[in-house]
N, C-alpha and C positions, 0 to 999 in steps of 0.2 A: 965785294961789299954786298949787304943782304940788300934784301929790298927792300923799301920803307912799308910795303904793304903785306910784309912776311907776320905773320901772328908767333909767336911765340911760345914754347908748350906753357908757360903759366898761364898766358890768357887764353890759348886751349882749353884750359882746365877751369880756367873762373867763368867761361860764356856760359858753358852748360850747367856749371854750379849757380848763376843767377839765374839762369831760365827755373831750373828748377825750386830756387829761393822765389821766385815770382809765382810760379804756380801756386804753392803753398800757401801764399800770402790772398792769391785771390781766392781760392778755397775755402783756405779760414773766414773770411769776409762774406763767402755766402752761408756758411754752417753758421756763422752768428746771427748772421739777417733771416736763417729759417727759426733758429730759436725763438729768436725777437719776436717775431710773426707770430708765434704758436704762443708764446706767453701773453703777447698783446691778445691775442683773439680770446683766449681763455679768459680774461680779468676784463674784456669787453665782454663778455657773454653772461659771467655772472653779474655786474653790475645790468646788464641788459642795457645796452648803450646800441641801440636801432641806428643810430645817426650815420656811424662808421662800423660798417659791417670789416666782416673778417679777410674778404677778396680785397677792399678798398683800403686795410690796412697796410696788408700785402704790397697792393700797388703805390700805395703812400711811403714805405717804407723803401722800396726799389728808386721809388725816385728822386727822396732826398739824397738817400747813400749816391746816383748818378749826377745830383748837382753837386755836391760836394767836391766829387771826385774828377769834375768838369773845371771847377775854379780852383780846384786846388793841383800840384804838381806830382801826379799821380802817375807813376809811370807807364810807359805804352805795353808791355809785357802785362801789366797787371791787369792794366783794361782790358786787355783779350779777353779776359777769361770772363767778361762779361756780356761781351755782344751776344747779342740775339741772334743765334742760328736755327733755320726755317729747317733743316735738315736735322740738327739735335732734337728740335721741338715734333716733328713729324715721323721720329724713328722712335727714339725714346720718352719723351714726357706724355708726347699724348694716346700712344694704346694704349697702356692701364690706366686710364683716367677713362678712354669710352670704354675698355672691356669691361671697367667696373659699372661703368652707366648699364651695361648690358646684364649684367652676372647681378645689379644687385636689384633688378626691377622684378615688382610680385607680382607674379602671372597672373593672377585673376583679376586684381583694379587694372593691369594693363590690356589684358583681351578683353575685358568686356567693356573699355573705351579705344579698342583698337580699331574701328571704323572711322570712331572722332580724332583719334590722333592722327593716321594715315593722312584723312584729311588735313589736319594743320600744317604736318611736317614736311608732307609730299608736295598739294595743290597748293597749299599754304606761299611755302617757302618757294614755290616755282614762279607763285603770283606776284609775292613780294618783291623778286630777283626781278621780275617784267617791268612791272611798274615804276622803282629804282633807276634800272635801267633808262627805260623809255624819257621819265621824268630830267633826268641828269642829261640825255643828250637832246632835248628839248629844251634844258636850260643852258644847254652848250650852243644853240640853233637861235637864239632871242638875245643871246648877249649876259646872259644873267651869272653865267659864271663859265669858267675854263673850259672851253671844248675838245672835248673827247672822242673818238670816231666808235660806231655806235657799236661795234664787237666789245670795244673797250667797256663803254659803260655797259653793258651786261658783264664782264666779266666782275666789274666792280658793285654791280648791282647780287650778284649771285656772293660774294665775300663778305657783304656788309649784311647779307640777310641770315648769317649765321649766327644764333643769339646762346646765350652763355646767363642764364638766370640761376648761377651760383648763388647769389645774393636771397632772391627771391625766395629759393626754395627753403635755404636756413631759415629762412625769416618763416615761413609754412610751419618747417616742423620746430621753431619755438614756440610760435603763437599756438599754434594748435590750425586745422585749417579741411575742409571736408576732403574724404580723401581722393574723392573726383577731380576735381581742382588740380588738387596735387598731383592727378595721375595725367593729366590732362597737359601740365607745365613739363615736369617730367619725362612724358613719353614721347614728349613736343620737340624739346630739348637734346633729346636720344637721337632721335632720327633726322632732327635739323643739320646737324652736323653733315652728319653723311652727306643726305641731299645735297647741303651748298659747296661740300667740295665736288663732288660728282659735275655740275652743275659748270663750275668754276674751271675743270678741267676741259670740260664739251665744250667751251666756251672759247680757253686757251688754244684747244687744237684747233677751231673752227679759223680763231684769228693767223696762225702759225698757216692754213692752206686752206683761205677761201675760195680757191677754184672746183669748184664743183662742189660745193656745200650747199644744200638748198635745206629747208626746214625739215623735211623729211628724213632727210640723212643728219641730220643734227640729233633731233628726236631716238634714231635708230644709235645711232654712237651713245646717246647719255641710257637709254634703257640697256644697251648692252655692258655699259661700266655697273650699273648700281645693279640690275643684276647677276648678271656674270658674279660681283663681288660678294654679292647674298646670297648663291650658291656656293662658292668656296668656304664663306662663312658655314653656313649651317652645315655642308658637308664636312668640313672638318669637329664640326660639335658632334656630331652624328657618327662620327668616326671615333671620337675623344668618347662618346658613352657605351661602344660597346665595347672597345677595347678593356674599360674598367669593371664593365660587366662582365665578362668572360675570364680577363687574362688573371684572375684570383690573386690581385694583390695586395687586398684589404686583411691579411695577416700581420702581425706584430712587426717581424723582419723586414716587411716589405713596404713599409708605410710610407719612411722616407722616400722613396724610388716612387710609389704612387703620388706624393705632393709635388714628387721634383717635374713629374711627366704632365700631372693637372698643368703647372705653371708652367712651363713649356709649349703646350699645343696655341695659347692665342698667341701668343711670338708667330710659330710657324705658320696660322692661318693669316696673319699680316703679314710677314714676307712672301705670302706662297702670292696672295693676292697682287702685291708689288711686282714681284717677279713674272707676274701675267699680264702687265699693265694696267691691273685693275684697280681698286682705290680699298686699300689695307684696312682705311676707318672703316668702313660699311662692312668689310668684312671680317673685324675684329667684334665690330659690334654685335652681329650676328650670333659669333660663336658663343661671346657670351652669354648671350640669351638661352641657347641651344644647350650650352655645356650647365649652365644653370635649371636646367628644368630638368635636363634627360641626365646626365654624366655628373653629377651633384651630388646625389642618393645613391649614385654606387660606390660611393667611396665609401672608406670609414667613416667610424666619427669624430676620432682624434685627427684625420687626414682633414676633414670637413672643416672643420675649427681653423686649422692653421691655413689652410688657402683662405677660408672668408677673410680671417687676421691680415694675412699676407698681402692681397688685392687691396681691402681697406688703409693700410700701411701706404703702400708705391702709391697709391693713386692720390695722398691723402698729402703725401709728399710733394709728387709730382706736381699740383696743382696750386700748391702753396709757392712753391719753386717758380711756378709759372708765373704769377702775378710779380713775383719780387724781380723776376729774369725780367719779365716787361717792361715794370719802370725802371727799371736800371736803363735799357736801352731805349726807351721813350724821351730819356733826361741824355743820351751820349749820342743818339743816331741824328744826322744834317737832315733839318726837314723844309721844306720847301713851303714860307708860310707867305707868300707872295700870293697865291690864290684864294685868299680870303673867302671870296664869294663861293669858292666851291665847298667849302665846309661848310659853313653859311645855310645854301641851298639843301645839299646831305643832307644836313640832319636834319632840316624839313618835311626833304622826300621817304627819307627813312622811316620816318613818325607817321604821315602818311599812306607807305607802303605795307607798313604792320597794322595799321588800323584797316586796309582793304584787304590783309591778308586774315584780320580773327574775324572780323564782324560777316566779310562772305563767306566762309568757312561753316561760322556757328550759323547761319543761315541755312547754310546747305542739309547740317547736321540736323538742324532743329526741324526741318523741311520732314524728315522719316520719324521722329519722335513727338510723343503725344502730350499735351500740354502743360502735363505735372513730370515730364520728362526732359521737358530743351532747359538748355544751357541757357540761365538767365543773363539779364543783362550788366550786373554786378561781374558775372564771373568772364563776360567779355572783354569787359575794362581790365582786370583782373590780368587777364592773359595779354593784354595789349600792354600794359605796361613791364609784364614779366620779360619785353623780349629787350633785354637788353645785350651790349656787343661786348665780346672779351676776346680770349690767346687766339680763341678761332680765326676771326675777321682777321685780327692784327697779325698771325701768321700768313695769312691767305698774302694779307695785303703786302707784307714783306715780302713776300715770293716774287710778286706781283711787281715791284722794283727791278728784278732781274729777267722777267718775262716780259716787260712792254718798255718799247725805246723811246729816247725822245723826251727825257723826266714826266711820260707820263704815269711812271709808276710812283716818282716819287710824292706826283701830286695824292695819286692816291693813296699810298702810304702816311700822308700827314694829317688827311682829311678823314681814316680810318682810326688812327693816333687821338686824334681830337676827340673825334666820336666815342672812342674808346672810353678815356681818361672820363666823361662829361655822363655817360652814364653808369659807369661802374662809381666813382664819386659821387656824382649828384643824384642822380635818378636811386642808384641804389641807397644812397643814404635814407633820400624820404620812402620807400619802400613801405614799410613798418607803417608810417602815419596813411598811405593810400591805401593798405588794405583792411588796417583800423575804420579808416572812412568811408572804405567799400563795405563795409562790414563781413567780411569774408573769414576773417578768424576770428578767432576765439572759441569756449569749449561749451556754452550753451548750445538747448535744444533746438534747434531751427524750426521747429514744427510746421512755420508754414513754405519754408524753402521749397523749391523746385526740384532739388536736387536731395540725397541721403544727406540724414546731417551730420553734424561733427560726434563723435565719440564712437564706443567698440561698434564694430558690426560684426555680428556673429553668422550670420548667412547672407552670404555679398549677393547671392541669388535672389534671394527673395528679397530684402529691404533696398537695393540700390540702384538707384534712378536712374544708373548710365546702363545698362544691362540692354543688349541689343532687345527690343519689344517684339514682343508676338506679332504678326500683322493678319493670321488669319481669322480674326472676328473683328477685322475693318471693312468699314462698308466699302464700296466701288468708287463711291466720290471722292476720296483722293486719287483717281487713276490716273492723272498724267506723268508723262513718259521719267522724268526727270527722279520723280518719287515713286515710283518704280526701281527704278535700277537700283537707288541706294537701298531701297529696301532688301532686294536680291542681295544688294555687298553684304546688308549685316547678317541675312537666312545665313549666308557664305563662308562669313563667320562664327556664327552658331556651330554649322556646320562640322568646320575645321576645330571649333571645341570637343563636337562630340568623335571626329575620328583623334584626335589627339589621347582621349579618353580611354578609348574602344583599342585602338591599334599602337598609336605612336609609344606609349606610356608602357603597355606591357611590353614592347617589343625592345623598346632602350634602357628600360629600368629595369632595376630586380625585384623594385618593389615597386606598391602605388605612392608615389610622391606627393600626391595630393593628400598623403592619411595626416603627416605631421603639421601640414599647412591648414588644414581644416580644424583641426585642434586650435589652434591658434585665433584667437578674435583679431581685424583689423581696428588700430588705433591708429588715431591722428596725432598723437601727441608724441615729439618725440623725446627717446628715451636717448642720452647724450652719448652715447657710445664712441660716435664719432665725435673729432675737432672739427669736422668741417660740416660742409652742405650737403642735402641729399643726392648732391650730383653724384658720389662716392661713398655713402654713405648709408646706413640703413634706411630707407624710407618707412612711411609712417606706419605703414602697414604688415612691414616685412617681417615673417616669423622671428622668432633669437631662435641666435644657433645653439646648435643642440647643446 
């Protein structure tokens, strides 16, 4: 007799035919939910509907379609194909979403507020991770909400200080908005990334073998990831521009083989970096930057076109895909909503932690710049409200379920979740009315602003107020020690423009890159090229391609 647990070749033959009828089916359900998203956001944008930005439809739309599919008899095969995985999201969606952060940032609004940005993204985001931290297991210590052990809250503190101002930035280049500001959010945005995963992993190993970790050695582990990983980065961009300078592939025949190898080198500088234990982001970001300024110009022009297209496309995709893949599994994943008071608290200390993370910052900044120079106090507010949380944090935080025992991941996971949903919905929605009431956009003259004002700038050197300041016709009465140094960092930078100029440019280019960029007036206004946010997308300033 057979055995009752013998399968049959029919049903041999139908498991695999329903697995792959299931696939299909979950497929089709997300190619609709991206359509959806792209036509909503378009017919939001021409009506100009600020309320529900184009991330918060995204995420609106992910998570009905996940109730639905929650109360209704939706089979288990099907929902696979929806979970959120921390390993898809960190391999695939999000390198060309930061390469593009990297590849589509214009060099001049970025270096000549590259002192100020450093400072937000670096000190910023290291202060905001401390305080976070410190706050959460101090409210873990008084009773006030779920206690944590205090590696923990830092690493939670380092996840939730990665901020995602998708939102913000669209809302910049509709309204129109200076483009200091904007380079300011932007370049903020760029590097915050990196930092709080860097941060987050120093954090991880620290927990994983506190015997013999002292702060010192903490320190020396996280400068060795973030740069270790920016050295791979830029040497592979450094690598990727002389290659296309030299190896003469910008002939007709050869063009294809030149777009296929442009898109190919950040893959390989993300896995090369992975493969060193180093952190992929920082060094995908890098290269972009690198292959963008040096390995850009040596291409064709027909090759130039179709990578910008290209990058703009995945990433444009990628990040739409994000927001929908998140509420889908924000509405399916078991959240642990028993600790009220620690979400509660969160988003307290959060608000908090970003308010001591711009207003010391812009302080520090304003400390080396002269008084028709500093960062007003409009545009601190400005930056304080732009930080808000997205795929970042809530990847982080999912990870963070399988790195800490004991459901303290999953607390953190819910408390991230929340945070998530409250400001990509709500904070992003009034967005548009806070900067209206900051008055920070729109396309009038500013005349007596602090800062350059809104419309073309045709010489970023000479009319724009973030431009590192001369300091040798200051008197000696600012000499203490503090303003000092930063003034050295921005000489430092000056510096690093003129060898950039002198050396780096003739040596990686075939031409001067700066001839077609200088041609070009910076405008704040943007021109819709893109469906989405500057985060991927041309910012206000950035040449059109050829």
């Amino acid at each position: 007799m057979g055995s009752e647990n013998e399968i049959s070749p029919a049903d041999a033959l139908k498991a695999p035919g329903k697995e792959q009828q299931a696939a299909g089916v979950g497929i089709l359900l997300q190619i609709m939910m991206l359509v959806l998203s792209f036509v909503l956001g378009h017919v939001l944008r021409r009506k100009k509907i600020y309320i529900i930005p184009e991330a918060s439809a995204s995420l609106l739309i992910g998570l009905i379609v996940g109730v639905l599919a929650n109360i209704s008899d939706t089979e288990t095969n099907i929902r696979a194909w929806f979970n959120f995985h921390e390993e898809f999201f960190f391999l695939f969606l999000l390198p060309p979403i930061i390469f593009q952060s990297g590849f589509s940032l214009a060099p001049k609004p970025f270096f000549s507020n590259f002192g100020a940005i450093v400072t937000f993204a670096i000190f910023g985001t290291f202060l905001a991770s401390v305080v976070t931290g410190v706050l959460v297991y101090v409210g873990g210590l008084v009773f006030l909400m779920y206690r944590l052990p205090f590696v923990e809250c830092l690493m939670f503190g380092a996840l939730i200080s990665a901020t995602d101002p998708v939102t913000v930035l669209s809302i910049f280049q509709e309204l129109g908005t200076d483009v200091n500001l904007y380079a300011l959010v932007f370049g903020e945005s760029v590097l915050n990334d990196a930092m709080a995963i860097s941060l987050y992993r120093t954090m991880s190993l620290v927990r994983k073998n506190p015997s013999g970790q002292n702060f010192f050695m903490v320190v020396v582990r996280f400068l060795e990831t973030f740069v270790g990983s920016m050295s791979a980065g830029v040497g592979v961009g450094f690598t990727s521009a002389l290659l296309f300078k030299y190896a003469g592939l910008d002939v007709d025949n050869l063009q294809n083989l030149e777009s296929c190898l442009f898109v190919l080198f950040p893959y390989f500088s993300y896995m090369l970096a992975e493969g060193l234990g180093l952190s992929g982001i920082v060094s995908i970001l890098f290269t972009g930057i690198v292959m963008k300024h040096y390995a850009f110009s040596n291409l064709s022009r027909s090759s130039q076109r179709f990578v910008s297209a290209f990058f703009e496309l995945i990433s444009s995709l990628a990040e739409t895909f994000i927001f929908i893949y998140m509420g889908f599994d924000i509405a399916m994943e078991q959240h642990s909503w028993s600790h009220v008071g620690f979400i509660f608290f969160s988003i307290i200390f959060i608000v908090v932690a970003r308010a001591a993370n711009v207003f010391s910052c812009a302080y520090l900044v304003n400390l080396v710049r002269p008084a028709h120079q500093q960062i007003p106090s409009k545009y601190q507010k400005a930056l304080w409200y732009s930080g808000l949380r997205g795929a970042m944090a809530f990847a982080l935080a999912l990870q963070s379920v399988h790195d800490l025992p004991e459901g303290h991941g999953q607390t953190i996971f819910t408390a991230t979740t929340a945070i998530v949903v409250l400001t990509v919905l709500l904070i992003g929605g009034s967005t548009g009315t806070m900067l209206e009431a900051l008055d920070v956009v729109g396309g009038e003259d500013h005349s007596d602003s602090s800062l350059a004002s809104v419309g073309p700038i045709t010489n970023y050197e000479e009319e724009n107020g973030y431009i590192a300041p001369s300091y040798d016709d200051e008197s000696s009465s600012s000499g203490n020690k503090i303003k000092m140094k930063l003034k050295e960092f921005h000489k430092s930078a000056a510096s690093f423009t003129a060898l950039d100029r002198n050396y780096l440019t003739p040596f990686f280019t075939s031409n001067n890159g700066d001839e077609d960029e200088e041609a070009q007036p910076f405008t704040s206004r943007r021109s819709f090229t893109s469906s989405r946010s500057g985060f991927h997308g041309q910012s206000p300033y950035s040449s059109p391609s050829p």
